[in-house]
Each structure stands twice: as structure tokens, then as C-alpha cells.
C-alpha positions as CSV (number, residue, x, y, z in Angstrom):
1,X,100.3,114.5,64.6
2,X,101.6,115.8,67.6
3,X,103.9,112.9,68.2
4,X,105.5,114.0,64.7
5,X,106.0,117.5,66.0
6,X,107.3,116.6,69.5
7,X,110.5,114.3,67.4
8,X,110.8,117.4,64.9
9,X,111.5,119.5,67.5
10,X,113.7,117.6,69.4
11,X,115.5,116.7,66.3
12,X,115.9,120.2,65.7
13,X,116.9,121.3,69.0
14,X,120.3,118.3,68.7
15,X,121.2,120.1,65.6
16,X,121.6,123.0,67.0
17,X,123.4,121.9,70.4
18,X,125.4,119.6,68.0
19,X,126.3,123.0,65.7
20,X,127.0,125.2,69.2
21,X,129.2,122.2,70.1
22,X,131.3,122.4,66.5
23,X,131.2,126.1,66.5
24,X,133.2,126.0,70.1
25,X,135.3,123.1,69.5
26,X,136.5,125.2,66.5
27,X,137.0,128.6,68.7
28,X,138.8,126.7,71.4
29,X,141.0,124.8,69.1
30,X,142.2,127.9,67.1
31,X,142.5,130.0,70.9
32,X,144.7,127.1,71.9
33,X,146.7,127.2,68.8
34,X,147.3,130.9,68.6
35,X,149.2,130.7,72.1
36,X,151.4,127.8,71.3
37,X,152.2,129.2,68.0
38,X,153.7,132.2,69.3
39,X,155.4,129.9,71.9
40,X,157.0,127.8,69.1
41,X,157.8,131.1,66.7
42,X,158.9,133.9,68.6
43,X,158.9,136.8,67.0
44,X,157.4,139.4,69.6
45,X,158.4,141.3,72.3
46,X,157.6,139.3,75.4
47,X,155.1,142.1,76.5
48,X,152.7,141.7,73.7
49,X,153.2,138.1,73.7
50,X,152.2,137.8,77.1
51,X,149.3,140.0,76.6
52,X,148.2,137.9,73.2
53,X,148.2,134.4,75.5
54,X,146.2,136.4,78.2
55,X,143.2,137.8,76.0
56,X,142.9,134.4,73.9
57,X,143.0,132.8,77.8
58,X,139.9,135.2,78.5
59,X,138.2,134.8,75.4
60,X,138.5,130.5,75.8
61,X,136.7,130.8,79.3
62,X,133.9,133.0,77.5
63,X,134.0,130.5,74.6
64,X,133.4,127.5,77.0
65,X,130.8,129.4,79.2
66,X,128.8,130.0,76.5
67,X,129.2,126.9,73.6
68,X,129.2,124.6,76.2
69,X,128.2,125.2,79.6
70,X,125.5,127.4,78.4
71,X,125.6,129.8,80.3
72,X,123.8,133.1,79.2
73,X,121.8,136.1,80.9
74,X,118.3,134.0,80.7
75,X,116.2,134.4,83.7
76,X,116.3,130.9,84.2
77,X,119.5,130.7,84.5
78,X,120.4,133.2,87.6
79,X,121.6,131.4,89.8
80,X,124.1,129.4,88.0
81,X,125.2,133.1,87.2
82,X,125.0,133.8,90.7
83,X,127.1,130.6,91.0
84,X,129.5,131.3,88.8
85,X,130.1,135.2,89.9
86,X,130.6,133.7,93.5
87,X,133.3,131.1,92.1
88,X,135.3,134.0,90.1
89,X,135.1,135.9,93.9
90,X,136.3,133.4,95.5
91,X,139.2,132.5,93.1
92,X,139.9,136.0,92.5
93,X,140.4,136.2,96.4
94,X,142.7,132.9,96.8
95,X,145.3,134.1,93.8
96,X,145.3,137.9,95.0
97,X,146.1,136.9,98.3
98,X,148.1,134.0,98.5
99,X,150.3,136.3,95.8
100,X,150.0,139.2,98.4
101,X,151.0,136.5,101.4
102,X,154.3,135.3,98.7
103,X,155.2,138.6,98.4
104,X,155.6,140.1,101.8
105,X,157.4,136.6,102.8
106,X,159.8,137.3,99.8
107,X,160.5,140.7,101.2
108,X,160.8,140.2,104.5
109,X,163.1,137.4,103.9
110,X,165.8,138.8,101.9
111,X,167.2,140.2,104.7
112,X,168.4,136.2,105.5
């Protein structure tokens, strides 16, 4: 009887992943498809176009840290939270400066 349990649950818990997995590869798809189609049909200002590619940009990394890296605020899961707010540092820190570093090179070199 338990044996029958044990493969009911597990059956259970694949249907689930399986639907988490749909439900993302739905979200991603249409926050990939938003972006390109105001790439292909133009018809905003650049501003809010801009802005429209950066929140659906946003949203797709919360879309894939949740659907399928699994990532949520379960104590089990701390330190991959841990993990993952030292990567974001670390990348935050490598863009911001090396755009810092580009721009004072730009500006002390127009003077050339």
C-alpha cells in the first residue's frame, strides 16, 4: 500500500513540475515576443519602447528564476538566494564600472 502511495506522489509531483515548466515556457515566449514585436512595428516613441523591452527583460529573469530554476524564499533554499544576490553584486559591479571606466576614457579623450 505504501509502494502505491510513494508512485502517486511522485506521479503527482511530475505534473506539476511538468505544468510549472509549460506555464514558463508560455511567459517567456510571449516576453520574448512583445520585444521583437515593437522592434518589427514601430509605432512608439523610442523612450517608452526602450522602457517596454527593459520591464519584459526584468520580468523574463523573474519568470526563469521562478518556473524553472526554482528559486523561491523557502528556507531550504538560502543559500542559492544568497548565491544568487552575490552574482547580481557582482555583475551589477562589473557593468557599473567598466561603463564608469568607458566613460571617463571617452571624456578625457576627446581632447585628441
Amino acid at each position: 500500500m505504501s509502494s502505491e502511495s510513494q508512485v502517486h506522489s511522485s506521479a503527482g509531483a511530475s505534473q506539476s513540475s511538468h505544468k510549472s515548466y509549460n506555464v514558463g515556457f508560455v511567459l517567456a515566449a510571449l516576453l520574448t515576443l512583445i520585444p521583437f514585436g515593437l522592434a518589427m512595428y514601430p509605432s512608439l516613441p523610442r523612450t517608452a519602447k526602450f522602457l517596454l523591452v527593459l520591464a519584459c527583460a526584468v520580468i523574463q529573469i523573474l519568470v526563469h528564476m521562478v518556473f524553472f530554476l526554482h528559486l523561491t524564499t523557502a528556507r531550504e533554499q538560502r543559500w542559492s538566494l544568497v548565491a544568487l544576490v552575490f552574482t547580481v553584486v557582482i555583475i551589477v559591479l562589473l557593468v557599473g564600472l567598466s561603463l564608469w571606466i568607458m566613460y571617463y576614457v571617452h571624456y578625457n579623450m576627446l581632447g585628441l
